[in-house]
N, C-alpha and C positions, 0 to 999 in steps of 0.2 A: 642534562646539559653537557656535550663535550664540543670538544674542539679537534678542529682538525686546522694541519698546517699543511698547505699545496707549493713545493718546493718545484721548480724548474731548470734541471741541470744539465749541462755541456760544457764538457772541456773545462770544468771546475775544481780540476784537482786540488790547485794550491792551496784553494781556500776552504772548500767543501767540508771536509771534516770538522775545523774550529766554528763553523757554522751549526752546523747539528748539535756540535757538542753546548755550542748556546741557547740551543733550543729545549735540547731534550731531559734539561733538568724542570720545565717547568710544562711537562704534559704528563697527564696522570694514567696509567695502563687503566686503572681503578674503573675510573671516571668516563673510560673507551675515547679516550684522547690519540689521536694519529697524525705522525709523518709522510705524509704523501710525496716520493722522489720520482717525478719522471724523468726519467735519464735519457736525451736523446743520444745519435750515436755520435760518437767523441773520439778524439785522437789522441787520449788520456789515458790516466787508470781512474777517470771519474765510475763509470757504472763500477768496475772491481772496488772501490770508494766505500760506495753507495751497497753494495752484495756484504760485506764487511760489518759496517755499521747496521746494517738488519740482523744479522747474525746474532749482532748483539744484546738489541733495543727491541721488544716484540710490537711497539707501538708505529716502527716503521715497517711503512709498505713501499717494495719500490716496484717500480712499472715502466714497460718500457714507451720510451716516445715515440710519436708518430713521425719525428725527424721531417717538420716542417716549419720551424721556427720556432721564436719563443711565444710566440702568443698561440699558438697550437698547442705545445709541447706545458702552458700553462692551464687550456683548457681542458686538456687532459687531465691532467691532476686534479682539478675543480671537480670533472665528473665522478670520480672517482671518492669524493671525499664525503665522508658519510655524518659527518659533526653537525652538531647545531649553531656555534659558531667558527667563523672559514678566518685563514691567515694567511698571508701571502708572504712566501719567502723568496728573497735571490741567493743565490750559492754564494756570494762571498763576502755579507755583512755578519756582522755580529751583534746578537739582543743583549739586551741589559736581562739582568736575574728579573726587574720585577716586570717584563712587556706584559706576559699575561693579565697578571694579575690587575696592572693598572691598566690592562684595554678594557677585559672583562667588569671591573666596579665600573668605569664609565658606561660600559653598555646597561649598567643595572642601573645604573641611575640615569636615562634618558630611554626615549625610545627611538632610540639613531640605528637606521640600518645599516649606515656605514661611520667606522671612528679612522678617521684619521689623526695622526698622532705625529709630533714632530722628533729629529733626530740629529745624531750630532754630526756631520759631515767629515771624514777619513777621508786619510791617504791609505797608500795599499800595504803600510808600514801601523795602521793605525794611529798614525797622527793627527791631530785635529786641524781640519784646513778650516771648519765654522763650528761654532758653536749650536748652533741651531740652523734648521736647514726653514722652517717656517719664516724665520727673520728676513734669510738670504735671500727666498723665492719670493716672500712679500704672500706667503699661502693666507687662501681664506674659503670658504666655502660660499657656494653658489654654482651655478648653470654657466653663466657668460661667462664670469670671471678667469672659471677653468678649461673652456674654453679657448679661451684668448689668452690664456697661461697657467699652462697646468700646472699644478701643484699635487694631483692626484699617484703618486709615486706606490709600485708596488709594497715595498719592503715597509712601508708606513701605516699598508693598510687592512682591517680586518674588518667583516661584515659580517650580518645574518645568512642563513641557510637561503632565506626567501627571496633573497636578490639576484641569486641564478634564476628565479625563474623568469625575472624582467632581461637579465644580460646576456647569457646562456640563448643560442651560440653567439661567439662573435665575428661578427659582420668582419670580411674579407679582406675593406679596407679603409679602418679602422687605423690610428697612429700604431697605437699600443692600447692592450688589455687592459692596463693599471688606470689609464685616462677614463677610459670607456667604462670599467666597474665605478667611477666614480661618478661620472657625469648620469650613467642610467639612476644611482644612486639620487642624486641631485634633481633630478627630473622625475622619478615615482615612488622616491620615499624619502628621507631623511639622513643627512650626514651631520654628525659630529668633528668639531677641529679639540681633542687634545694637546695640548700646549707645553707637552712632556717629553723629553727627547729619550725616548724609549728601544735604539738603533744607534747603532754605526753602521753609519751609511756611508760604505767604502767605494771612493770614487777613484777609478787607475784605466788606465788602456784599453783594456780589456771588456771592460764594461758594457752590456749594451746598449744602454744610454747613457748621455749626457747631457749635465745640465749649464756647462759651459760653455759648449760647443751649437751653434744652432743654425739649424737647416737653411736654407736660402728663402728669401721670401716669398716663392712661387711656392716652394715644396710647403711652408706653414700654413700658405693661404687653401692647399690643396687639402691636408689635413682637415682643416677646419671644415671647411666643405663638406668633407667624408661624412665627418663625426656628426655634424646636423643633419644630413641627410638619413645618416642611422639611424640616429634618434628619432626622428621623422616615420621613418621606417618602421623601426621599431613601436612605436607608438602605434603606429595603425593595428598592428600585427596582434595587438593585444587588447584592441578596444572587442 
């Protein structure tokens, strides 16, 4: 059983490294545990970043992006990632020492293809703007629910190897990957809500999403649309 972490980076200098460095005390070389960085191309020293910290770490791979977004430049790294259980990272949160360990006992003690996990909400200072981001979103798991209000957040969430083979590719126009890994999850196997804020989950400008900030109500009702019809899609495509 290893793990792999599927990291998606652009123009993440400032934060990119204290990111890794919270990661990479709790993957094991041992164990054939890996950092996957696709680096799209940036107007940084994010890739020189990222060439640095492999240097160092033999558990990181980096590779370069497809430079078509981030839900491309995520799929890519998914393909790429050869673990039995998958981790989604952003360039500029930071893990608590124990995320593995308590994603991992939860996956051992359930059969959840997907765990999501709650986090403490940051400023770009590391300040706590929430204590808990499940509280603030009102998260819970289900199909419609997430839906009609995601709660499915990358940086939250880690699943089985076998869930690429329902979500894998993603559909073109799709919100965001983080939604869609969850709701496939929701729809042909089983998700977990850990109730452990496991993340700083840093919210700043730069970000690219937000959960303050919300689309117009044509553009949400268009999303949703998408994402059922995927699913819809998707569905056939696999009976």
């Amino acid at each position: 059983m290893s793990i792999s972490v599927a990291l998606a980076a652009k123009d993440g200098e400032r934060y990119l490294q204290s990111q890794v460095e919270s990661i990479l005390p709790q993957l094991s070389e041992a164990r054939g545990d890996e950092l996957i960085i696709s680096t799209d191309p940036s107007s940084d020293a994010t890739a020189e970043i990222v060439a640095s910290l492999a240097r160092q770490a033999p558990v990181i791979r980096q590779l370069t992006g497809p430079g078509r977004g981030v839900q491309a430049n995520f799929e890519h790294a998914l393909r790429a990632c050869t673990g039995s259980h998958l981790f989604l990272s952003d360039q500029d949160d930071v893990w608590m020492p124990d995320k593995v360990t308590e994603v991992m006992d939860a996956f051992d003690a359930s059969d959840a293809a997907l765990i999501l996990h709650d986090a403490a909400m940051v400023d770009e200072d590391l300040y706590e703007l929430a204590p808990s981001y499940f509280a603030r979103r009102g998260s819970r798991a289900g199909l419609w629910p997430n839906i009609l209000r995601n709660s499915y957040v990358g940086c939250c969430l880690a699943f089985r190897r076998e869930l690429l083979d329902y979500a894998l590719p993603f559909p073109p126009d799709i919100p965001m990957h983080d939604q869609w890994l969850g709701l496939v999850a929701s729809r042909f196997m089983t998700v977990h809500l850990l109730p452990v804020q496991l993340v700083r989950y840093r919210r700043h400008r730069s970000t690219a999403t937000s959960d303050t900030q919300h689309a117009r109500l044509w553009q949400m009702t268009a999303w949703r649309y998408a994402v059922i019809r995927a699913l819809r899609k998707r569905e056939r495509e696999l009976r």
